[in-house]
C-alpha positions as CSV (number, residue, x, y, z in Angstrom):
1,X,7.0,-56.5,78.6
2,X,8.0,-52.8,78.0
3,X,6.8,-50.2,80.2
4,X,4.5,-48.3,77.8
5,X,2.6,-51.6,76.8
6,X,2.1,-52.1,80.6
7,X,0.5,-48.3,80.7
8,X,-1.7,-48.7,77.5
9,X,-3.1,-52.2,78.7
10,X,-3.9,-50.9,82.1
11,X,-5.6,-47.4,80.8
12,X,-7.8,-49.9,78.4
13,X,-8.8,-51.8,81.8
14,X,-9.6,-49.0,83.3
15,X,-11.8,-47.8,80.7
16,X,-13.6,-51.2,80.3
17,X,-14.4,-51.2,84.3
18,X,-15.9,-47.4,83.2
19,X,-17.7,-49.1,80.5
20,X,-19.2,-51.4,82.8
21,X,-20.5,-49.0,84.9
22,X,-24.4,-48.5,85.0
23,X,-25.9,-46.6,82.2
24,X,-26.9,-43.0,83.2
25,X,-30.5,-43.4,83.0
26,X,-30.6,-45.4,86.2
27,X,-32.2,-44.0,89.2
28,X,-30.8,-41.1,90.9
29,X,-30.1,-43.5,93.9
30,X,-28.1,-45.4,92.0
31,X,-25.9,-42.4,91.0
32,X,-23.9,-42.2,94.3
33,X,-22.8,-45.8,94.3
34,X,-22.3,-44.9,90.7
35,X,-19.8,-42.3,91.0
36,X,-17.8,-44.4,94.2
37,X,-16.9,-46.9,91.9
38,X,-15.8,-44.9,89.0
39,X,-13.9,-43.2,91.5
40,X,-12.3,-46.5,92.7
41,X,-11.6,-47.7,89.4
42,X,-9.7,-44.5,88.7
43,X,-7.9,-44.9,91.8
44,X,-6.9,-48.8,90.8
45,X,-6.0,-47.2,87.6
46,X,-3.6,-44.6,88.9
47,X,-1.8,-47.3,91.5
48,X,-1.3,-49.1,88.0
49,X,0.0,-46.8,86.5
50,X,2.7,-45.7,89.6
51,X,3.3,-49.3,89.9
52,X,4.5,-49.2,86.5
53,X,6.4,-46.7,86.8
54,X,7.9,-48.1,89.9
55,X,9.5,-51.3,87.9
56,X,13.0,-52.0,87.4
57,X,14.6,-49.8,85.0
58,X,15.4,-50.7,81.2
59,X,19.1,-51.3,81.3
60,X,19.9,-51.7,77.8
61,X,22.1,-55.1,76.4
62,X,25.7,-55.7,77.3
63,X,27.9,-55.5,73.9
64,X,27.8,-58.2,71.8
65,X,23.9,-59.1,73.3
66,X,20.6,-58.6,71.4
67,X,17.3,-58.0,73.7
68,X,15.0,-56.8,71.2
69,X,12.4,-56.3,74.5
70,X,14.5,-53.5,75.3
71,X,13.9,-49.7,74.1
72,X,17.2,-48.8,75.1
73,X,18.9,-51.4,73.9
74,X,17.2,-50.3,70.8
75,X,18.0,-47.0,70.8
76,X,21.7,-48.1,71.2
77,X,21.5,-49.9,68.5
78,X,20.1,-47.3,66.5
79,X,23.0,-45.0,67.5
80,X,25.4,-47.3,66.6
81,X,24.1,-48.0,63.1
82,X,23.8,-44.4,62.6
83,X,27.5,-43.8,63.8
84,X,28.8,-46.4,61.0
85,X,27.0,-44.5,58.5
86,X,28.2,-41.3,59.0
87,X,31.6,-43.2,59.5
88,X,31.3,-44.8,56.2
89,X,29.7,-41.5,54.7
90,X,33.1,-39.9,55.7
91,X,35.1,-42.1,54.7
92,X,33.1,-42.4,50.8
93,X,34.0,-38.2,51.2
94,X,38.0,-38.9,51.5
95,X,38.0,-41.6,49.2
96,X,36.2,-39.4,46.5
97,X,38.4,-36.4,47.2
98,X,41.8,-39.1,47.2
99,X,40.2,-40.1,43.6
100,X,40.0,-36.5,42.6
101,X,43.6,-35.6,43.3
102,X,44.6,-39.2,42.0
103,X,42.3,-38.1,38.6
104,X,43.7,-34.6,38.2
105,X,48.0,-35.9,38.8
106,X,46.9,-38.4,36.1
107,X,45.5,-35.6,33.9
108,X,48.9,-33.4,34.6
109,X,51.2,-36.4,33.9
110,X,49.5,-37.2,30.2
111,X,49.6,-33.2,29.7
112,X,53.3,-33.6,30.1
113,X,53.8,-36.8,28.4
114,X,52.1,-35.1,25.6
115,X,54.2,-32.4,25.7
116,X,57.3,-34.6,26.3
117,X,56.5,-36.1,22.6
118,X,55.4,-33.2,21.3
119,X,59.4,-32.0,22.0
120,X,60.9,-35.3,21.6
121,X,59.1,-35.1,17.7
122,X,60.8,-31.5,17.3
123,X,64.2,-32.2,18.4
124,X,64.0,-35.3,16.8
125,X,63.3,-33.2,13.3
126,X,65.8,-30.7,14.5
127,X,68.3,-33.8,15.4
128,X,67.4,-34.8,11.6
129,X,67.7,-31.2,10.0
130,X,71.2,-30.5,11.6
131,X,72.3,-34.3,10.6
132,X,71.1,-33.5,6.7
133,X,72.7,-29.8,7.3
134,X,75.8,-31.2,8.3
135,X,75.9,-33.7,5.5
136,X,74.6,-31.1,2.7
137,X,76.7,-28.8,0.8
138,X,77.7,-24.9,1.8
139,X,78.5,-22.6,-0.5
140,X,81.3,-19.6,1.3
141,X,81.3,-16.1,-0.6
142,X,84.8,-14.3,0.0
143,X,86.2,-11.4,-2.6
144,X,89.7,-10.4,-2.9
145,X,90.4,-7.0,-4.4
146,X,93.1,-6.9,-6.6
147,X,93.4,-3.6,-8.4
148,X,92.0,0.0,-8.5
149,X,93.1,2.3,-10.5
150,X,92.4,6.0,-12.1
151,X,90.3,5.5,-15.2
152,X,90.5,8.4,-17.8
153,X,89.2,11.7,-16.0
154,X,86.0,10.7,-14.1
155,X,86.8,6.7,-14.2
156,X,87.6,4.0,-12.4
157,X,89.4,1.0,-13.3
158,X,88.9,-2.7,-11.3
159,X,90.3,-5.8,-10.7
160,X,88.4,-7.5,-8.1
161,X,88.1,-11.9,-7.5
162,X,85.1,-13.0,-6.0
163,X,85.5,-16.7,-4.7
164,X,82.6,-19.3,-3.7
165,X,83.8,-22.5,-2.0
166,X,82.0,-25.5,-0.5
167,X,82.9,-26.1,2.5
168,X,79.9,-28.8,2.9
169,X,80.4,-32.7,3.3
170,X,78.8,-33.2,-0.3
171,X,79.3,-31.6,-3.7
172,X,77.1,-28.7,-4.8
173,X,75.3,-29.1,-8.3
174,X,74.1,-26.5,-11.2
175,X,76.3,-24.1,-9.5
176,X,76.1,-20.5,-10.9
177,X,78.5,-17.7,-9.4
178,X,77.3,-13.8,-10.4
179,X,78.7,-10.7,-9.3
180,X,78.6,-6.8,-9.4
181,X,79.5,-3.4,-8.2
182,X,77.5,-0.2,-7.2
183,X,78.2,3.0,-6.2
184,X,76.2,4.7,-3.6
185,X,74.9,8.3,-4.3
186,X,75.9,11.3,-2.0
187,X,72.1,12.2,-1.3
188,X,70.7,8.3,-1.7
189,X,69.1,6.2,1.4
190,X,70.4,2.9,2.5
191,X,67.1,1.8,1.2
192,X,67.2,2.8,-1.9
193,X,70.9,1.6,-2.6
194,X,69.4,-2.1,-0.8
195,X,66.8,-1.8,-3.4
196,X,68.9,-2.1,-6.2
197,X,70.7,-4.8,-5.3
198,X,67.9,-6.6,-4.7
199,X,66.8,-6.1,-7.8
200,X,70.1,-7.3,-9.5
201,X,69.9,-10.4,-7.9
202,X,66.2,-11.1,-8.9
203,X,67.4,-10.4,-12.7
204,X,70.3,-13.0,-12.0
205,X,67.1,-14.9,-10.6
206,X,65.5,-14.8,-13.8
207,X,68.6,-15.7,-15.8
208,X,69.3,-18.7,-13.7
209,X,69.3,-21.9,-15.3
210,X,68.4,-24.9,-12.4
211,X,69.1,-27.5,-14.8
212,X,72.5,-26.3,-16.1
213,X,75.4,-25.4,-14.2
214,X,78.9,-26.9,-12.8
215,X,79.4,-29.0,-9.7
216,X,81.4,-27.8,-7.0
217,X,83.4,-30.2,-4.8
218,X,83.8,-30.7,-1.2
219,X,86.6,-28.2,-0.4
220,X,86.9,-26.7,-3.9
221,X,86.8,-23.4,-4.9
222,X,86.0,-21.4,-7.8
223,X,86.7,-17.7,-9.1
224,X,84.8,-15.3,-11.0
225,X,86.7,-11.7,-11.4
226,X,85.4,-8.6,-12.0
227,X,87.4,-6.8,-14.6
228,X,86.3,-3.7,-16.1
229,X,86.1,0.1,-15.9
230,X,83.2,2.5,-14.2
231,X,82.2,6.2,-15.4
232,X,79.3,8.3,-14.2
233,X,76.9,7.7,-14.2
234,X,77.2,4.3,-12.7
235,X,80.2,5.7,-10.1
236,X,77.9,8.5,-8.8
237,X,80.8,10.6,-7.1
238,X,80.2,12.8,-3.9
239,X,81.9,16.4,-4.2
240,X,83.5,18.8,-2.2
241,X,83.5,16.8,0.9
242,X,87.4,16.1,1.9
243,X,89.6,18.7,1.0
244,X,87.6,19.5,-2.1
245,X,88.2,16.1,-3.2
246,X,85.2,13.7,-4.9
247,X,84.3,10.8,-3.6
248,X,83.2,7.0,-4.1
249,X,81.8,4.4,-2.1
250,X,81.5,1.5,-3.8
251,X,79.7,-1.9,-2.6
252,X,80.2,-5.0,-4.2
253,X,77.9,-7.5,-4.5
254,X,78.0,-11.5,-5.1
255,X,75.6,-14.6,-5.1
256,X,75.7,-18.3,-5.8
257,X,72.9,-20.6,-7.0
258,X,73.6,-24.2,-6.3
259,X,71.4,-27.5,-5.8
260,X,72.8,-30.0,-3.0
261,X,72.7,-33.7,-3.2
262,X,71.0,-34.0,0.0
263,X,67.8,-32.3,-1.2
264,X,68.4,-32.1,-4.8
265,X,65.0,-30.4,-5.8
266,X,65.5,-27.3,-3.4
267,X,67.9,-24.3,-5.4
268,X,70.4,-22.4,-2.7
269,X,70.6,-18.6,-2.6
270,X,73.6,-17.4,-1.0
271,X,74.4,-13.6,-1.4
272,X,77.3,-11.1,0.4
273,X,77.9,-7.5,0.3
274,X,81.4,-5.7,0.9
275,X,82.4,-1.8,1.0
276,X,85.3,-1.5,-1.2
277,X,87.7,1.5,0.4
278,X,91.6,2.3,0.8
279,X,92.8,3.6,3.9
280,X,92.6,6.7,5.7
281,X,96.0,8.8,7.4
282,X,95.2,6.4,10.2
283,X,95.0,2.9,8.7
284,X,91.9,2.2,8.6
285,X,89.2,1.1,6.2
286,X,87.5,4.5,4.9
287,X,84.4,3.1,3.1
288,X,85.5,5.3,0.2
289,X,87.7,5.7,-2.7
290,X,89.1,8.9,-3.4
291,X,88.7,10.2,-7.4
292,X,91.9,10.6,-9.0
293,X,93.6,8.3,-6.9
294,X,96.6,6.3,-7.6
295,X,96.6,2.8,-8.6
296,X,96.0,0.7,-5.4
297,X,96.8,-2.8,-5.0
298,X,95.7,-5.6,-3.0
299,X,97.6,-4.5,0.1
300,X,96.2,-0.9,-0.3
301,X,92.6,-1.9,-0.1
302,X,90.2,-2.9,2.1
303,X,87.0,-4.6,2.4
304,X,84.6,-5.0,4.9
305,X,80.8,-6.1,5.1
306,X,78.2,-3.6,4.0
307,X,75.6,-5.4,5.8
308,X,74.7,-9.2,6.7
309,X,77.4,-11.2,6.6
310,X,76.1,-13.8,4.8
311,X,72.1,-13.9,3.4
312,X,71.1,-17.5,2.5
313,X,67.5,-18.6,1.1
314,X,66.6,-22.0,0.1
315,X,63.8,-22.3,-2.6
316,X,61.9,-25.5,-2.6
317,X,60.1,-24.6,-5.5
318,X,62.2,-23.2,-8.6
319,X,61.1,-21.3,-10.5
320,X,60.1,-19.8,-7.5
321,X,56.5,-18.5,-7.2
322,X,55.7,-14.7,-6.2
C-alpha cells in the first residue's frame, strides 16, 4: 500500500479513538483520565505515523515493468510519456518546416517552368517569323548616277537609275517602284527637308494601287530612271559660300511597294535616301554640286546615304488607317 494511504488511514484511527473519548460534560474527575488517554492516543498516532515513515522506500519499476502501486514508478512513467511528446512535438516542427521548404522549391520550379514556356512560345514565334522572313520576299533599293550636267543658267540636268531587286526566296507581287530628287535650302533644318520627303512618299502612298502592279522575281531587278532638268525654285542654291561659287545639295529619294507571297495581304514599304555630290580637290564625296559645273559622269559622282540606310514598314492593313 502507498505511503500516504498508510498516513491518512492511521490519522482517521486516531481521530475515531478521539471520538470515542467521553463527552465533555462528564464529571470533572473524569477529565484527568480523559485527557491521559487522548494523550496516548496521540502518542500511538505519532509512532504510526514515524513508523510509516520508517518503511522501505518506493523504488520505482525496472524498465520494461509496470507496478502501478508505485508513485515513482508513476512519476517515471509520466516523464517518459511527456519526453515522447515533446520528441514527437519536435519532430511534427521539422517535418512542417521540411514541407515548407519542399512547398516553396515546388512553387520556384513551376515559376520557372512557366517562364521556360513562356520563352519556349517566343522563340518558337521568333523561330517561325525568321523561317517566314527567310522564305518571303525582299525588296533592295540601290541608285546609280549616270549624268549631271549644267542646265541653261541656273539649271541642272540629270540622269540618275534607281534599281529595286529581290533578293528574297519568293517573288514579290503588285510591285510599284517611285522616285525623286530634293534640294536642300541654305537656311532649312534637317527636319524640315525630312518633312518633305515624308510627305512625297505618303502622296506615292495615296497613288498606290495594291491590286495592280508587276511581279518581281527572285534575284531580278528592275530600273526606274530619273531623267529630267531642275531650276529654282525646286534646286534652292546656296550662295557665296566656296569661292563665291553657289551651291546644291541634292538628296534623292526612292521607295518600293510590293506584296509577298508569304503574307500576301500585308503591303511592303521600303524607302532609301542618298546625297548626290562630285568630289572635292581631295577625292572625296562633297555632299554638294557646284552650279555651273561641267558635265559629270558616273565615275565623277558620288553617293552616299543621307540617313537610314534602309526604312522598311509592313502594313497589314492597306489602305492603311491613320
Amino acid at each position: 500500500m502507498p505511503r500516504g494511504y498508510r498516513c491518512i488511514i492511521l490519522a482517521a484511527v486516531g481521530w475515531l479513538i478521539l471520538a470515542a473519548s467521553p463527552p465533555q460534560n462528564q464529571p470533572t474527575q473524569n477529565n484527568a483520565d480523559a485527557r491521559d488517554r487522548e494523550s496516548n492516543a496521540l502518542d500511538r498516532i505519532a509512532t504510526a505515523i514515524e513508523r510509516s515513515k520508517s518503511d522501505i522506500p518506493d523504488r520505482g519499476c525496472p524498465n520494461g515493468e509496470e507496478i502501478r502501486q508505485s508513485d515513482l514508478c508513476a512519476q517515471w512513467k509520466a516523464a517518459d510519456a511527456a519526453q515522447e511528446s515533446a520528441d514527437w512535438g519536435r519532430r511534427t516542427f521539422y517535418l512542417a518546416i521540411g514541407g515548407t521548404i519542399i512547398g516553396f522549391a515546388t512553387l520556384i520550379a513551376a515559376v520557372k517552368a512557366g517562364q521556360f514556356a513562356k520563352e519556349a512560345a517566343i522563340h518558337t514565334d521568333v523561330s517561325n517569323d525568321l523561317t517566314r522572313d527567310a522564305q518571303r520576299a525582299w525588296v533592295t533599293l540601290s541608285v546609280q548616277p549616270q549624268l549631271v550636267e549644267r542646265y541653261g543658267v541656273d539649271g541642272l540636268f540629270f540622269k540618275i537609275d534607281f534599281i529595286a531587286k529581290n533578293i528574297g526566296q519568293t517573288v514579290a507581287t503588285h510591285f510599284d517602284l517611285n522616285c525623286d530628287i530634293f534640294f536642300k535650302g541654305q537656311t532649312e533644318d534637317i527636319d524640315s527637308l525630312v518633312e518633305r520627303m515624308e510627305n512625297q512618299v505618303e502622296a506615292w502612298k495615296t497613288d498606290y494601287d495594291a491590286a495592280q502592279g508587276s511581279s518581281l522575281l527572285p534575284g531580278d531587278g528592275e530600273t526606274e530612271s530619273l531623267w529630267g532638268s531642275r531650276e529654282p525654285p525646286d534646286i534652292r542654291w546656296w550662295t557665296g559660300t566656296v569661292r563665291d561659287t553657289d551651291l546644291a545639295q541634292p538628296i534623292l529619294l526612292a521607295a518600293v511597294f510590293y506584296r509577298t507571297v508569304s503574307v500576301p495581304r500585308s503591303v511592303q514599304l521600303s524607302c532609301r535616301t542618298w546625297y548626290l555630290s562630285d568630289f572635292d580637290g581631295n577625292g572625296k564625296p562633297s555632299t554638294f554640286l557646284r552650279k555651273g559645273t561641267a558635265a559629270l559622269g558616273p565615275t565623277r559622282l558620288s553617293v552616299e546615304p543621307f540617313r537610314a540606310s534602309v526604312m522598311h514598314t509592313e502594313y497589314i492593313e492597306w489602305p492603311p488607317k491613320g
